[in-house]
C-alpha positions as CSV (number, residue, x, y, z in Angstrom):
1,X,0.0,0.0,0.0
2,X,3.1,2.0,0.4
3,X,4.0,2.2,-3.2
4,X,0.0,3.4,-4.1
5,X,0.3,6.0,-1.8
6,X,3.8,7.1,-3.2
7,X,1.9,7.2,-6.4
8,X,-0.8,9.3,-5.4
9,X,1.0,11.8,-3.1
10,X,3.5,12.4,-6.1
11,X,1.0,12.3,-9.2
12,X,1.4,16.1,-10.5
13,X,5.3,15.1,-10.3
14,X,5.2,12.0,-11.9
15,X,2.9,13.3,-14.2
16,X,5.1,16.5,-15.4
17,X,8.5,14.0,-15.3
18,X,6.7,11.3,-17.9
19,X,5.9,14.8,-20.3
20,X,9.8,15.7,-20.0
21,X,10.6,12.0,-20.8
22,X,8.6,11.7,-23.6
23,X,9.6,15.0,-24.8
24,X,13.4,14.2,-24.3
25,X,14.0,11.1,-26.1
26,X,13.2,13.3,-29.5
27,X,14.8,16.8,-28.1
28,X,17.6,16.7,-30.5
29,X,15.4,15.7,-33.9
30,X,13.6,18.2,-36.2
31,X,10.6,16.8,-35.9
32,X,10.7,16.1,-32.3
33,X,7.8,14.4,-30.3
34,X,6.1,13.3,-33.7
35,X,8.7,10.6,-34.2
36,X,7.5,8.7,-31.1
37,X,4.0,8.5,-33.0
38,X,5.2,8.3,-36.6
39,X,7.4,5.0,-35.8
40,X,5.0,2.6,-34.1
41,X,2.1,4.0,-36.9
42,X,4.3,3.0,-39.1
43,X,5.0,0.0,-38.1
44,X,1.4,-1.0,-37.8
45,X,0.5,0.2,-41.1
46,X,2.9,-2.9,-42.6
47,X,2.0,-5.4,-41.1
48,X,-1.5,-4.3,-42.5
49,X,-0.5,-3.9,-45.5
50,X,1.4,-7.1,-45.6
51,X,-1.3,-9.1,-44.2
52,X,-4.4,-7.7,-45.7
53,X,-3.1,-6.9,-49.1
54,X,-0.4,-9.1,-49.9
55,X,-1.2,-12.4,-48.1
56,X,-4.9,-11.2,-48.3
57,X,-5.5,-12.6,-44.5
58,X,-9.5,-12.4,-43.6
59,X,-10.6,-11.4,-40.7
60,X,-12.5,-13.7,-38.6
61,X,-16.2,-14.3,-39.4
62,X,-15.9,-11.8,-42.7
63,X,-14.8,-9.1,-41.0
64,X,-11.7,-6.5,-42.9
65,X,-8.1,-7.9,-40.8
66,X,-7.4,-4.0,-40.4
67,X,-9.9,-4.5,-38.1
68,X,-9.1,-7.6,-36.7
69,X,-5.3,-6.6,-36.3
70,X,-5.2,-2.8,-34.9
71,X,-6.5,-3.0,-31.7
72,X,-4.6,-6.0,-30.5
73,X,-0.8,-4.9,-32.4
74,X,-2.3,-1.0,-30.1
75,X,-2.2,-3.1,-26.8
76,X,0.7,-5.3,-27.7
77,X,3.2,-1.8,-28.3
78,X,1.4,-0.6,-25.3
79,X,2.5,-3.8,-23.3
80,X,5.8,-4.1,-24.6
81,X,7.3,-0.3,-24.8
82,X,5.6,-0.5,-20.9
83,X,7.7,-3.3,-19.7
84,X,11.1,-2.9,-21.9
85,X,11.1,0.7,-20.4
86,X,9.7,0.9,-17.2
87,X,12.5,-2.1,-16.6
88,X,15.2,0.2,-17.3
89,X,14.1,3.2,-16.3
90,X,15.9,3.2,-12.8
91,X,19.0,3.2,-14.7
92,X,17.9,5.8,-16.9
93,X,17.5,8.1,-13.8
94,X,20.0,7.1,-12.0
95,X,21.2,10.5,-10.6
96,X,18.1,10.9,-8.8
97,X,18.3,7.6,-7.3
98,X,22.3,8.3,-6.2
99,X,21.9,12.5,-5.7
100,X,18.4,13.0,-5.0
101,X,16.1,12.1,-2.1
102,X,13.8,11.1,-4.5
103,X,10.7,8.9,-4.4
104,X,12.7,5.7,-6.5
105,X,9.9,3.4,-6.0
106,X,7.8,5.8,-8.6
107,X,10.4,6.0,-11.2
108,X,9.2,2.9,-13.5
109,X,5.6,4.3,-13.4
110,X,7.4,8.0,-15.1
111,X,8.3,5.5,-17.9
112,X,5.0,4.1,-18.4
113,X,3.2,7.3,-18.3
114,X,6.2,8.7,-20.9
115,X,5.1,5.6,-23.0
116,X,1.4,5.9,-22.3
117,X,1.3,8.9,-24.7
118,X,2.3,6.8,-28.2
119,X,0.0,3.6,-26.7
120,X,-3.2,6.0,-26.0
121,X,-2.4,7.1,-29.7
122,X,-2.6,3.9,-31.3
123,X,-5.8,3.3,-28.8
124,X,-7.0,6.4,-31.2
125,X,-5.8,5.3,-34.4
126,X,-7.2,1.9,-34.0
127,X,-10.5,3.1,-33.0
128,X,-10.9,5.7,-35.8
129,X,-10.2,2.8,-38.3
130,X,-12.8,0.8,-36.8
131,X,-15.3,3.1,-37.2
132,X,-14.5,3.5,-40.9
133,X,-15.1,0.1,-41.6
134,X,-18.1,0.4,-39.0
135,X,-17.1,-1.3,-36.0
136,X,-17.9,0.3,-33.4
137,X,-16.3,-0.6,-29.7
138,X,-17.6,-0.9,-26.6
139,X,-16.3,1.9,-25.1
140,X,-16.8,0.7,-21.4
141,X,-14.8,-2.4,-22.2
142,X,-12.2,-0.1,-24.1
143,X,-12.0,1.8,-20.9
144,X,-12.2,-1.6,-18.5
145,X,-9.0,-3.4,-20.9
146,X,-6.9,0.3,-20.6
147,X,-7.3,-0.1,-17.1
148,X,-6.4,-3.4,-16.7
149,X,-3.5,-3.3,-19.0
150,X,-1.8,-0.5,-17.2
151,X,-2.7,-2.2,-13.5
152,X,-0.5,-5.2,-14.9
153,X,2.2,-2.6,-16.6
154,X,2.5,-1.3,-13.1
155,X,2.8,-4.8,-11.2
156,X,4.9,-6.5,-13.5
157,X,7.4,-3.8,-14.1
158,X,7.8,-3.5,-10.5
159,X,9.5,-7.3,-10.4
160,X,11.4,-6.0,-13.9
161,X,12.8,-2.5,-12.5
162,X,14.7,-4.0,-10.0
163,X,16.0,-7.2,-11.2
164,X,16.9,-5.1,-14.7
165,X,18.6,-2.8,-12.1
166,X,20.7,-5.1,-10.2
167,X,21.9,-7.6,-12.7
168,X,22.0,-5.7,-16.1
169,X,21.9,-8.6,-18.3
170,X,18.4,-9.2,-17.3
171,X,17.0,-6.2,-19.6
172,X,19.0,-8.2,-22.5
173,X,17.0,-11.8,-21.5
174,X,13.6,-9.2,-21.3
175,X,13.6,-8.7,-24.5
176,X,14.0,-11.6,-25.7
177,X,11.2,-12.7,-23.5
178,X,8.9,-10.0,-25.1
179,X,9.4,-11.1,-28.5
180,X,8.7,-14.9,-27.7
181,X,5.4,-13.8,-25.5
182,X,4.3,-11.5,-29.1
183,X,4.3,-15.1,-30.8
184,X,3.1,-16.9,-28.3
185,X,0.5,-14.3,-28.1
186,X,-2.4,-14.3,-31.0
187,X,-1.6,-10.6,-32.0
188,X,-0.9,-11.2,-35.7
189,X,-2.6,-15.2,-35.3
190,X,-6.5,-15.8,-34.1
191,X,-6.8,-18.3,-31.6
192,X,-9.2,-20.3,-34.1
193,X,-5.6,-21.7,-35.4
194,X,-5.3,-23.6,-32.5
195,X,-9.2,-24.7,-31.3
196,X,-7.9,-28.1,-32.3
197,X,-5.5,-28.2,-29.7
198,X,-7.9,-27.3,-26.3
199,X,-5.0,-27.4,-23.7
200,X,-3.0,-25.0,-25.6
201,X,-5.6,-22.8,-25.7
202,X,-6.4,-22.7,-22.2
203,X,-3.1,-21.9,-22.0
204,X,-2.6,-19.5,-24.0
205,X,-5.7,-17.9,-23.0
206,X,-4.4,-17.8,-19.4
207,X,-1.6,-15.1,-20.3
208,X,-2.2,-11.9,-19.1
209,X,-1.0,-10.9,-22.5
210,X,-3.8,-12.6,-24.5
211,X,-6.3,-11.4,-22.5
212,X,-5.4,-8.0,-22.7
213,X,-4.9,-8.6,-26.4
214,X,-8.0,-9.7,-27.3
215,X,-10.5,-8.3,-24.6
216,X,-9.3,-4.6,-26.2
217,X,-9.8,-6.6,-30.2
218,X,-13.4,-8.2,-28.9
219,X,-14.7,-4.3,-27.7
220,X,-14.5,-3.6,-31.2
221,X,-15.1,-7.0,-33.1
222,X,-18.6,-7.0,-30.0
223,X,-20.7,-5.1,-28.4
224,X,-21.4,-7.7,-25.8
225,X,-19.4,-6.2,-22.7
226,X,-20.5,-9.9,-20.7
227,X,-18.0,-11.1,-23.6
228,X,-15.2,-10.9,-21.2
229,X,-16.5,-10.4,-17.8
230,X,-19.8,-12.3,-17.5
231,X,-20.0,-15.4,-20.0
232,X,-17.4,-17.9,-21.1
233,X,-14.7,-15.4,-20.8
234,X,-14.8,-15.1,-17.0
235,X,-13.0,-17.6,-15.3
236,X,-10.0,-15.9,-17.5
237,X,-10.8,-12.7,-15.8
238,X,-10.7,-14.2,-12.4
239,X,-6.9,-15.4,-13.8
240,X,-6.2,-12.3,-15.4
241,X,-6.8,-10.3,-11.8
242,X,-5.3,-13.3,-9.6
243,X,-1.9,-13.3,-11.5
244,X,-1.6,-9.8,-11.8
245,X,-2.0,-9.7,-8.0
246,X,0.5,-12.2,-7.2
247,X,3.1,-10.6,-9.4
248,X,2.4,-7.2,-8.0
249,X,3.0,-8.7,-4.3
250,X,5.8,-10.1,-5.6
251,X,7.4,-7.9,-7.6
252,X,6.8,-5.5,-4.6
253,X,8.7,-7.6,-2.3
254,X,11.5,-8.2,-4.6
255,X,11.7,-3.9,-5.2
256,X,11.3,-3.0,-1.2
257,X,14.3,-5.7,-0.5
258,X,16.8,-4.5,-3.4
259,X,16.0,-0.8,-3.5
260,X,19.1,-0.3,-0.7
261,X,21.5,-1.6,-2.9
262,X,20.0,0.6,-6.6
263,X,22.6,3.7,-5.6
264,X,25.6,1.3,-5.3
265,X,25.5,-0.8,-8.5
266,X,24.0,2.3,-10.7
């Protein structure tokens, strides 16, 4: 409860320090802040083009794979630019953590509201191409998925943070983990591939990542908000909330214990 009230007593700072971050990592460029929207739109609009126009991929049940595709690659960046760097971030700030008495336990959520501003733009794009091809999302599950994508942002980077900062090599072993979890994850797949094999699905379907991934794609593929908290989908919810508990009380245990030794080793 320590760390939640850290965030809330320093929220105008943290929110003012994720701006300058943002802002920073483009200060020296022409075109400044619009590269950190240009490169992951860009990105997205590829594998669209690749998939839709050049392997001419469907949708599922006849619907355009733009549609299919953008929400879930939106929450996937948002996941993964999260965790890659909210896990360094402590490093990246290390003069306040060696100079400064500063707040350290707040720094990895700086890096996720830095990254929150390219992820709540691809929200936006997604949602505008959705409603081109007349899909409109369930905005209450839009809101419900956001909120539940950063709670797990915030628990699982707080594990990440402090093992990245201690042992160095673990950011390298991160991302490699990331990029395993986007293909184990059905971001650019639909988990109809697989219906023929049921324990692999329940697996997969156990991930936080997959249910962030397609709760956010079935808000605009549905309009049935009991999709994902009421019907079938609900014992995944029920995992969803459990594991992202755990690993927040564990990842809080882990950060309280090594935070003495962050000014040494940085």
């Amino acid at each position: 409860m320590n760390f939640l009230k850290e965030i809330v007593k320093n929220r105008k700072l943290i929110m003012q320090l994720g701006k300058n971050d943002f802002k920073n990592r483009f200060a020296n460029t022409s075109l400044g802040t619009i590269w950190g929207f240009l490169q992951p739109f860009v990105f997205m609009i590829m594998y669209v083009i690749v998939f839709q126009y050049i392997f001419v991929t469907p949708g599922p049940q006849g619907a355009p794979y733009v549609v299919w595709f953008m929400p879930g690659m939106a929450m996937w960046m948002c996941l993964n630019d999260g965790i890659i760097g909210a896990s360094n971030s402590i490093r990246g700030y290390s003069y306040l953590v060696k100079k400064v008495v500063f707040p350290v336990d707040v720094i990895p959520v700086i890096s996720i509201i830095a990254n929150g501003f390219v992820a709540l733009f691809l929200f936006l794009i997604a949602t505008i191409t959705c409603i081109a091809f007349k899909f409109v999302p369930n905005i209450f599950q839009v809101i419900y998925i956001i909120i539940a994508a950063y709670a797990f942002l915030i628990s699982f980077t707080r594990f990440t943070s402090a093992v990245s900062t201690l042992v160095p090599d673990f950011s390298n072993l991160l991302g490699i983990i990331m990029q395993l979890f986007f293909w184990f994850t059905p971001v650019v797949w639909n988990l109809s591939q697989i219906a023929g094999h049921q324990t692999i699905t329940r697996i997969v379907k156990c991930t936080p990542f997959t249910y962030l991934v397609t709760g956010l794609r079935d808000a605009f593929m549905q309009s049935d908000m009991g999709n994902i908290v009421t019907q079938s989908n609900f014992i995944y919810t029920i995992i969803f909330w459990v594991v992202t508990i755990l690993v927040y009380l564990w990842g809080n245990y882990i950060f309280k214990k090594s935070k003495k030794d962050f000014a040494d080793v940085l």
